[in-house]
N, C-alpha and C positions, 0 to 999 in steps of 0.2 A: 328442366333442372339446370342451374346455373354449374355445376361441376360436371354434368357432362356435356355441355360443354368446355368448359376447358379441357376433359381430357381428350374431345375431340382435335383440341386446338398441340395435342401433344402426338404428331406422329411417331417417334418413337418410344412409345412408353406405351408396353404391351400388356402392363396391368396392374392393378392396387390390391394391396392387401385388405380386406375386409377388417375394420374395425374390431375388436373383441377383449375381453378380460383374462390373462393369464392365472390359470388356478381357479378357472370360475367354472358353476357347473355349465351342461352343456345345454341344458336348454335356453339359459338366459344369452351363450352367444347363439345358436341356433336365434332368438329375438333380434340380434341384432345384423344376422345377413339379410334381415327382411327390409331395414333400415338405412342397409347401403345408399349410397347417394349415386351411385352410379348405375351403367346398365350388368345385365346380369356376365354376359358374355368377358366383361372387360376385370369384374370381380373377382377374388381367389380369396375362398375364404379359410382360415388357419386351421389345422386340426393339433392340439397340442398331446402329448405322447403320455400326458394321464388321462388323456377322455377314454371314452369308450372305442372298439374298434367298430362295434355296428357304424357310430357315427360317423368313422372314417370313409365305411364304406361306401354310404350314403352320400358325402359328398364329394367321392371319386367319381360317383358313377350319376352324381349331379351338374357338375361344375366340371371347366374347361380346365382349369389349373386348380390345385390347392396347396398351400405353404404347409410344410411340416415345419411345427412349434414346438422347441422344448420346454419344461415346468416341470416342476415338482421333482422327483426323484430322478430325470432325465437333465437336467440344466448341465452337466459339462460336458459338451461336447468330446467324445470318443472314448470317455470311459465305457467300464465293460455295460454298465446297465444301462448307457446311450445307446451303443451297438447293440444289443439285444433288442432294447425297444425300435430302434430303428428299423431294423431287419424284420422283425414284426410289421411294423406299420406298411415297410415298400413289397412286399408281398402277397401282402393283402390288398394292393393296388393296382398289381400286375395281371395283366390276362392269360391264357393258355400258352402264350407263347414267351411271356415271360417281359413284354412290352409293358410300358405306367399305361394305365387306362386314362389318363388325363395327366396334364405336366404337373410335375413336382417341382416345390420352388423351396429349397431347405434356408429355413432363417437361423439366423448367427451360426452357416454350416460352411461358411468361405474359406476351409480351409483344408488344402492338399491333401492333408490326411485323411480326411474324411469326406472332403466334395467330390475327388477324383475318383473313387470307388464307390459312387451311387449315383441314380439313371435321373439327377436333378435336370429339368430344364433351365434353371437358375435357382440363384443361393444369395443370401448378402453375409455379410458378415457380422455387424451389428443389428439391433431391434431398430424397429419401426418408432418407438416413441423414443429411443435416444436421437434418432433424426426428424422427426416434427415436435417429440417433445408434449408431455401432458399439459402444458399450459396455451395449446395451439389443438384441441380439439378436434375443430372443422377446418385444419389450415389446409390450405387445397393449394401446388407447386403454381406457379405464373409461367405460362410457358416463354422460352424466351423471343424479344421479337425480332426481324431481319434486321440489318444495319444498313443504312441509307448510304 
């Protein structure tokens, strides 16, 4: 697989966000984790906060990390029905002891009000496709090279 190696070639870059459709149902992204281009360990695949919570569960207790994704009636960030659904989702995540069963990576959640007060291993602040961008598909980062 030509991108894994590059993301071999990318030491510190601990993982990609698995491709998927916002607002789509879930089995057509469930199709598309199978389609990753990478290995599975290095994969996070998104659970957006209108799917199902089975399916949440599923890939907490499948996958090493997984991005919580807002849509639909969840899209602003720290409104009351963000917090609700959120708290929802990280609970359902959590084990007996109240630890994420796999890391959490919250998108478009970079921000104090809301990053600082949940068990995220990482957050960005913006989408994925306003930073590769739909017209760039399969654009895969070039790592950078040493300077001579």
């Amino acid at each position: 697989m030509k991108t894994t190696k590059v993301v071999k070639m990318m030491p510190a870059c601990d993982f990609a966000a698995i491709s998927d459709v916002i607002d789509s149902n879930e089995s057509g992204n469930d199709a598309l984790l199978e389609e990753r281009p990478f290995p599975r360990r290095f994969g996070a695949p998104i659970w957006h906060m209108h799917e199902n919570l089975h399916r949440r569960e599923r890939l907490v207790s499948g996958w090493p990390r997984i991005c919580l994704g807002r849509a639909s009636d969840f899209a602003q960030v720290g409104a009351a029905e963000w917090w609700i659904s959120t708290g929802k989702a990280i609970r359902g995540a959590r084990d007996d002891d109240g630890r994420p069963m796999c890391k959490l990576h919250g998108s478009w959640m970079l921000d104090l009000a809301t990053f600082d007060h949940l068990p995220f291993s990482s957050a960005d602040s913006t989408n994925i496709g306003r930073t590769i961008g739909p017209a760039m598909p399969d654009a895969v980062p070039t790592p950078r090279r040493p300077r001579k």
